[in-house]
Short mmCIF file of the C-alpha atoms (twelve columns), coordinates in Angstrom:
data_MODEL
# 
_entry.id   MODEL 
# 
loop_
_atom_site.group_PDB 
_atom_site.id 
_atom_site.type_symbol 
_atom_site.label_atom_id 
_atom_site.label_alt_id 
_atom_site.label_comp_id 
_atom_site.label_asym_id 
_atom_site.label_seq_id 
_atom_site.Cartn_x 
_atom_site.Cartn_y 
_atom_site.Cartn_z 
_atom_site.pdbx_PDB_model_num 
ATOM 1   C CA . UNK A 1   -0.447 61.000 -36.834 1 
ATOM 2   C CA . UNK A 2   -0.788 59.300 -33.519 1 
ATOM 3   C CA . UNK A 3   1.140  59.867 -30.640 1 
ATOM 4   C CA . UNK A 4   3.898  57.137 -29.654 1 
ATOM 5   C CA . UNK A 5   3.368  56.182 -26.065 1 
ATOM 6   C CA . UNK A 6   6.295  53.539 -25.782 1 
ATOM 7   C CA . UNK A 7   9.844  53.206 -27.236 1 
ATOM 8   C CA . UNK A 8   11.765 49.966 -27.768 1 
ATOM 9   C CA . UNK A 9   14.909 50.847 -30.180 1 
ATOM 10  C CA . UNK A 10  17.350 48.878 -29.866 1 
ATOM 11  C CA . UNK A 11  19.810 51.377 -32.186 1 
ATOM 12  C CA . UNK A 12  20.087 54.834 -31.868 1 
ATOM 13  C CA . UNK A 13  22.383 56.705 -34.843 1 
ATOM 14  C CA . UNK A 14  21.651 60.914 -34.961 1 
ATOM 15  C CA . UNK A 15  24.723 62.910 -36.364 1 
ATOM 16  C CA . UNK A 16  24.093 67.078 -36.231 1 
ATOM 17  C CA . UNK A 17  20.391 67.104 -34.123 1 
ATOM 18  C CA . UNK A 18  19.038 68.338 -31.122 1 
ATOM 19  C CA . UNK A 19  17.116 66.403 -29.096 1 
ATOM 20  C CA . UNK A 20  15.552 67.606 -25.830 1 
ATOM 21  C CA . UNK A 21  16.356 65.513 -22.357 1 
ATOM 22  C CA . UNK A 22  12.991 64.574 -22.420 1 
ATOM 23  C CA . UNK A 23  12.932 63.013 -25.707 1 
ATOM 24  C CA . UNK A 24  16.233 61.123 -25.458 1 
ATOM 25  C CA . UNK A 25  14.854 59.877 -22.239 1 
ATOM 26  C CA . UNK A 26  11.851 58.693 -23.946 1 
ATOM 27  C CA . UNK A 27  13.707 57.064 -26.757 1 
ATOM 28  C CA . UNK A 28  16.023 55.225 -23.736 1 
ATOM 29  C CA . UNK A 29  13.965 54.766 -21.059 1 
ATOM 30  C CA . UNK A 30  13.162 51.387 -22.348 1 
ATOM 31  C CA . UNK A 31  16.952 50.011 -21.717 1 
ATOM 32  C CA . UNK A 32  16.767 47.780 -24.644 1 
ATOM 33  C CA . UNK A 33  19.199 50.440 -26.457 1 
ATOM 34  C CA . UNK A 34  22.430 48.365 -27.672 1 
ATOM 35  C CA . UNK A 35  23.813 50.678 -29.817 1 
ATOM 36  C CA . UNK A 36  24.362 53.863 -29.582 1 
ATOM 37  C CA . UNK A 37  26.380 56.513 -31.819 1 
ATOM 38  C CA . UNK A 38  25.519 60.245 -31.577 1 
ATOM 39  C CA . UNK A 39  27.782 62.237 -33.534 1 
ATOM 40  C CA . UNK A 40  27.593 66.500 -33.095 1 
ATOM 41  C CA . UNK A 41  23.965 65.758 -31.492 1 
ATOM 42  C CA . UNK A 42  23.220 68.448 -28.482 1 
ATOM 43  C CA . UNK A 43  21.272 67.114 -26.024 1 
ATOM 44  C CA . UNK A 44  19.717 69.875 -23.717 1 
ATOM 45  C CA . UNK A 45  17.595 70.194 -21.054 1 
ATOM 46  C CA . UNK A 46  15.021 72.262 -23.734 1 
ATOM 47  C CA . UNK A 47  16.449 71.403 -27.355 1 
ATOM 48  C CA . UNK A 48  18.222 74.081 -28.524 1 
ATOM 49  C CA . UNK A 49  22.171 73.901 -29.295 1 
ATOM 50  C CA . UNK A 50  22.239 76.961 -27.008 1 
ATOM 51  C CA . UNK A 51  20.420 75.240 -24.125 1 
ATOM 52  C CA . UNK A 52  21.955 74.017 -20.659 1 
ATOM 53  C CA . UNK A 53  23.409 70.345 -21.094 1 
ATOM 54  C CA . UNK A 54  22.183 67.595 -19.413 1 
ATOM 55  C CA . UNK A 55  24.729 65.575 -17.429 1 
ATOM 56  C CA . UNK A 56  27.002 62.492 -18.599 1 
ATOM 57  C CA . UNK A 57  25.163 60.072 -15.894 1 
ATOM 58  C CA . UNK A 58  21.914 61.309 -17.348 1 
ATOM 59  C CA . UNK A 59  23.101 60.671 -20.610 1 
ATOM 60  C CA . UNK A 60  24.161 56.742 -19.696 1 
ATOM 61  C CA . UNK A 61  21.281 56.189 -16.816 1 
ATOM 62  C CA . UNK A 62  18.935 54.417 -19.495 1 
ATOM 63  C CA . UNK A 63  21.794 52.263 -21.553 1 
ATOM 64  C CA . UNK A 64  22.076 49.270 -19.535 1 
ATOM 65  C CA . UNK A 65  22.355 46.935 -22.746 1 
ATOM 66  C CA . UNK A 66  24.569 48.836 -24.409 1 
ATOM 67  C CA . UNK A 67  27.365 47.300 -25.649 1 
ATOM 68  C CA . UNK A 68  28.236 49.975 -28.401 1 
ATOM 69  C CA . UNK A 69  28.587 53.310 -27.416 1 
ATOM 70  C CA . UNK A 70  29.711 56.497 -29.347 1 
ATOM 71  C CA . UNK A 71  28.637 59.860 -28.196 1 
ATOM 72  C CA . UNK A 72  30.478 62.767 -29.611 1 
ATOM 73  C CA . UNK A 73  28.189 65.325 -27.380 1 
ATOM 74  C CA . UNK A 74  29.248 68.005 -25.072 1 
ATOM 75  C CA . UNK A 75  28.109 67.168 -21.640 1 
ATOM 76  C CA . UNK A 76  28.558 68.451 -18.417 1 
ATOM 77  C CA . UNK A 77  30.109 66.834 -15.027 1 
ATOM 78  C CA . UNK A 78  27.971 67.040 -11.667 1 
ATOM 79  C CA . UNK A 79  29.946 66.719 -8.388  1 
ATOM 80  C CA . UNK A 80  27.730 63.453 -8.297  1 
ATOM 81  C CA . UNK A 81  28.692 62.187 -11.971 1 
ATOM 82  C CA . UNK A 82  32.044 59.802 -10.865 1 
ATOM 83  C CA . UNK A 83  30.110 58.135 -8.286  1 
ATOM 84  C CA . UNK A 84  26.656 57.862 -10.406 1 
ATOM 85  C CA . UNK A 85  28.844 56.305 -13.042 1 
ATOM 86  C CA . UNK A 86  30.602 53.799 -10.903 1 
ATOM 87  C CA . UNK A 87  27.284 52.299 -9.759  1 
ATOM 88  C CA . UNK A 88  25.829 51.892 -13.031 1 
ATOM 89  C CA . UNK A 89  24.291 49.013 -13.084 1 
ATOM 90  C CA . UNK A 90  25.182 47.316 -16.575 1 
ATOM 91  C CA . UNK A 91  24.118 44.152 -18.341 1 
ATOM 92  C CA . UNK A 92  26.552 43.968 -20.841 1 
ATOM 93  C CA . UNK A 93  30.231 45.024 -21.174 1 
ATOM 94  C CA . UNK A 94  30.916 47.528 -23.695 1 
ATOM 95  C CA . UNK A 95  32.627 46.771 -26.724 1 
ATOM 96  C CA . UNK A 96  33.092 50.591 -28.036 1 
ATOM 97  C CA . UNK A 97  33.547 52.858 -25.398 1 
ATOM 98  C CA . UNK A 98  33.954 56.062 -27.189 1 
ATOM 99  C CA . UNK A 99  33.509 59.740 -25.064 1 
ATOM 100 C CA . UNK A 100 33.692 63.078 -26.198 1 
ATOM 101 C CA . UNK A 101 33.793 65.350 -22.855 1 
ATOM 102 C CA . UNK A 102 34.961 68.672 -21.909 1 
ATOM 103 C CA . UNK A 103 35.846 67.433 -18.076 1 
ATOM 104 C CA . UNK A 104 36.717 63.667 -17.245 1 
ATOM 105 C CA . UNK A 105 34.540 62.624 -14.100 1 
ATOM 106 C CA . UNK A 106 37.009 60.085 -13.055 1 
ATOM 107 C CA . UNK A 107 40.340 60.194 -11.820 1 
ATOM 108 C CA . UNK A 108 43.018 56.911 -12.884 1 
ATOM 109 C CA . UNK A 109 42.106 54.609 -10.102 1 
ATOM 110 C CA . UNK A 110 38.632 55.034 -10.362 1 
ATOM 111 C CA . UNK A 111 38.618 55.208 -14.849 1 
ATOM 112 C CA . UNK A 112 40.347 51.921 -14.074 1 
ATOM 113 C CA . UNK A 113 38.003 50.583 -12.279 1 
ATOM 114 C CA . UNK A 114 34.922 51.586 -14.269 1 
ATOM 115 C CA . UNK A 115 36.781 49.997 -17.246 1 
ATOM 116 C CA . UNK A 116 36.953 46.497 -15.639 1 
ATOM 117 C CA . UNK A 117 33.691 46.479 -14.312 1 
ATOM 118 C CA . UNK A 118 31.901 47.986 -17.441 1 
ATOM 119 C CA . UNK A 119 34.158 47.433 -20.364 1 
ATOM 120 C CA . UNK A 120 35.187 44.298 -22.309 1 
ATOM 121 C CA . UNK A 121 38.901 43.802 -22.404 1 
ATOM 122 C CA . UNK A 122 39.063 43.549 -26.727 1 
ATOM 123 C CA . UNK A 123 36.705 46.883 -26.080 1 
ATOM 124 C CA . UNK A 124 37.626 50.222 -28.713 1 
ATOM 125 C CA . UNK A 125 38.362 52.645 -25.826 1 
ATOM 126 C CA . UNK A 126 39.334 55.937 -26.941 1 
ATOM 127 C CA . UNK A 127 38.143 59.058 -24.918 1 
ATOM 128 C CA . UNK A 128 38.479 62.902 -25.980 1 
ATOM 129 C CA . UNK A 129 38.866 65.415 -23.474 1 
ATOM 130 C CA . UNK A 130 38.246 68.887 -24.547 1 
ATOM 131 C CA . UNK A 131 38.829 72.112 -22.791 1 
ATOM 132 C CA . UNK A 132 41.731 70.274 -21.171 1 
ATOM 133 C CA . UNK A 133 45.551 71.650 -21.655 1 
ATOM 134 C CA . UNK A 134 48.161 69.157 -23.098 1 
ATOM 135 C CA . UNK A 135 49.569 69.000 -19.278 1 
ATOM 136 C CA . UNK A 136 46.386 67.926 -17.787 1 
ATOM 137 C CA . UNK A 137 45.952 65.373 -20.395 1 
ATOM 138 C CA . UNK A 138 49.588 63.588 -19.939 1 
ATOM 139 C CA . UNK A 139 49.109 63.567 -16.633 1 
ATOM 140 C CA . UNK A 140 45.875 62.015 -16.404 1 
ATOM 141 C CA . UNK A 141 47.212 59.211 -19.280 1 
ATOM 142 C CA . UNK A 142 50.235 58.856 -17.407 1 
ATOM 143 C CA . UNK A 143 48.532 57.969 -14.339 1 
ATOM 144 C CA . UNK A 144 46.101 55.762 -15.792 1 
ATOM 145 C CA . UNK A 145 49.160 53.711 -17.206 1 
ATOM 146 C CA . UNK A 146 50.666 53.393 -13.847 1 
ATOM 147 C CA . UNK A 147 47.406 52.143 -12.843 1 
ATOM 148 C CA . UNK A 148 46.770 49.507 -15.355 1 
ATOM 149 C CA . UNK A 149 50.206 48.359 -14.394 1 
ATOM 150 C CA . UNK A 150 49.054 47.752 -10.831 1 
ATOM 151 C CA . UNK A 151 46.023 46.225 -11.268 1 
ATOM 152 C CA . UNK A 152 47.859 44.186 -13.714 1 
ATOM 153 C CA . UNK A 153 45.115 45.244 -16.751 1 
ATOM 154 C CA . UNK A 154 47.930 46.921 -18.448 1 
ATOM 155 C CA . UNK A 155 47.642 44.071 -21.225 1 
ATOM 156 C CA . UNK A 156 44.053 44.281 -20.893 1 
ATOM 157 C CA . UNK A 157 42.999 47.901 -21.884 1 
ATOM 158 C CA . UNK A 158 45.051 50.432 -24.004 1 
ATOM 159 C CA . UNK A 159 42.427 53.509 -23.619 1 
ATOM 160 C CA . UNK A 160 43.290 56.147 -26.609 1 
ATOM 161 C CA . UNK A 161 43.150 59.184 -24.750 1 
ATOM 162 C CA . UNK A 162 43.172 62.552 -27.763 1 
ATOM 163 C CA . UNK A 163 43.375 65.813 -26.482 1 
ATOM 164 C CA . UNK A 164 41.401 68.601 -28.464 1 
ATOM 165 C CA . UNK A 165 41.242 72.382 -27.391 1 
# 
């Protein structure tokens, strides 16, 4: 079988896989992506489920297009992963915004801001923090609230924040 030298997907749907950073970047790198739903998929530096995680921004570097996006896949957060995010440059708003994480990169000002500038305002939001204790989580919804109330958005975007430990 010949080797594939070029990607164009425009949908990407893997539930329990490993992929190597590598290979998602090869099935990516062509930013024509513009849906995306990964369900229990690790994606590791060398694919293996045991292997070191890549990062969130390397995860979303390569979806420009993408306009559905559900990633149930434990990632990590770089001390350069809030501001990578924020200057994402994106060509569409997203309609699902769906995150499973273990740390949230952004703090309420800043989540607020990435959702007007990257999210459509009828958009399924819901994001899952793991790892994170019931305090941490109220207090990070609770601020985004108070947020969304002074940027006026609080009509806008009701983000369904779970908690799982």
């Amino acid at each position: 079988m010949p080797k594939l030298s070029e990607s164009r997907l425009r949908l990407i749907e893997t539930h329990m896989g490993c992929l190597s950073e590598s290979e998602y970047d090869f099935l990516t790198k062509s930013g024509e992506i513009v849906h995306i739903f990964m369900f229990h998929t690790y994606i590791t530096v060398n694919g293996k489920e045991d292997g070191e995680k890549i990062a969130l921004e390397k995860l979303l570097k390569n979806l420009h297009k993408v306009k559905y996006l559900k990633l149930s896949i434990d990632t990590v957060n770089t001390t350069n992963t809030r501001n990578e995010l924020m200057n994402l440059k994106r060509t569409n708003k997203l309609k699902i915004f769906n995150l499973y994480v273990t740390r949230f990169a952004f703090d309420a000002k800043s989540y607020v801001k990435f959702l007007e500038e990257n999210v459509h305002v009828s958009a399924d939001i819901e994001i899952i923090l793991n790892g994170v204790t019931a305090e941490e989580r109220q207090t990070f919804e609770t601020e985004v609230t108070k947020e969304l109330h002074l940027t006026n958005n609080q009509t806008k975007y009701e983000p369904i924040i779970r908690y799982m430990s």
